[in-house]
C-alpha positions in Angstrom: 4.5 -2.9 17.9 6.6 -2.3 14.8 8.4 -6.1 15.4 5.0 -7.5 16.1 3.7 -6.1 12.6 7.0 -7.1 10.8 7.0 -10.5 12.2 3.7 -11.2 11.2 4.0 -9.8 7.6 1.1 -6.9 8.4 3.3 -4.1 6.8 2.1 -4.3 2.9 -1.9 -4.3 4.6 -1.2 -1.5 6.6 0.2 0.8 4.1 -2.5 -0.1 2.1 -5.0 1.1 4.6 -2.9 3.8 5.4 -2.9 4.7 2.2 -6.5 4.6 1.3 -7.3 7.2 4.4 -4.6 9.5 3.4 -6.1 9.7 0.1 -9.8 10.7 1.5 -8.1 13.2 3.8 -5.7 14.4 1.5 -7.7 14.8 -1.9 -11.7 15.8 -0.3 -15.0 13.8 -1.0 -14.9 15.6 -4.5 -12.1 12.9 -6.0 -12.9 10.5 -3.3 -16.8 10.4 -4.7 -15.0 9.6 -7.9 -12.3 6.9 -7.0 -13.2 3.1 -6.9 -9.8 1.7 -5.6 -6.5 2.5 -4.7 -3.5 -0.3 -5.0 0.3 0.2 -3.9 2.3 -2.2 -6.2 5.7 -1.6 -5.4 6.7 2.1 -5.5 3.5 2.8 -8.3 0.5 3.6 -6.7 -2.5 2.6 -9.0 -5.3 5.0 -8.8 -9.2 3.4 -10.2 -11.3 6.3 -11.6 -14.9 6.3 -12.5 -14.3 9.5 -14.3 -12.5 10.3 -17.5 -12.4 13.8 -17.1 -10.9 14.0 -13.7 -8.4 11.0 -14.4 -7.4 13.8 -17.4 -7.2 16.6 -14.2 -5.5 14.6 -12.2 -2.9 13.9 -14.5 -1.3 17.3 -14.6 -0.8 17.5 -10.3 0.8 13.7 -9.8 3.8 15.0 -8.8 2.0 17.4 -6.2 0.0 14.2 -5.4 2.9 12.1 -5.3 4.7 14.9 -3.2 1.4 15.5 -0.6 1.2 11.5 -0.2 4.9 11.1 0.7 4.7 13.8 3.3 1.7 12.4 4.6 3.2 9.2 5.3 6.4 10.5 6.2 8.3 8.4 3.8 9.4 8.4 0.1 7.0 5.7 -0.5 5.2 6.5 -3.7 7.3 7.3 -6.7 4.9 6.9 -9.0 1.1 7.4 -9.8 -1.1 5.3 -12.4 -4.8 6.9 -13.1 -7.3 4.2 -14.7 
């Protein structure tokens, strides 16, 4: 399965869906309500907000975030987090 996916270039897609469910399991409905989209570019994930005030919350836990993520995945994936 793993050669399949790398022969047919599916790796950056899955991550990204990957991703995007590990972030509504990991974080609850309360930030999920709140984000619009989630984009791995490189090493940064990009995090949209439709809130000001918890982009400002969120700010102060991205390590945890960044930490909780990796785990998740079970590889050092994300090395950094952008709110916007």
């Amino acid at each position: 399965m793993k050669l399949f996916i790398k022969e047919n270039n599916l790796t950056k897609g899955l991550r990204q869906v990957n991703i995007e469910e590990l972030w509504k399991k990991e974080m609850g409905k309360g930030v999920t309500g709140y984000t619009d989209k989630l984009v791995l570019k490189g090493d940064t994930l990009i995090v949209y907000l439709n809130s000001s005030v918890l982009r400002e919350e969120l700010s102060y836990g991205k390590e945890k975030i960044i930490k909780m993520l990796n785990e998740a995945l079970g590889e050092e994936l994300i090395k950094k987090i952008r709110l916007s």
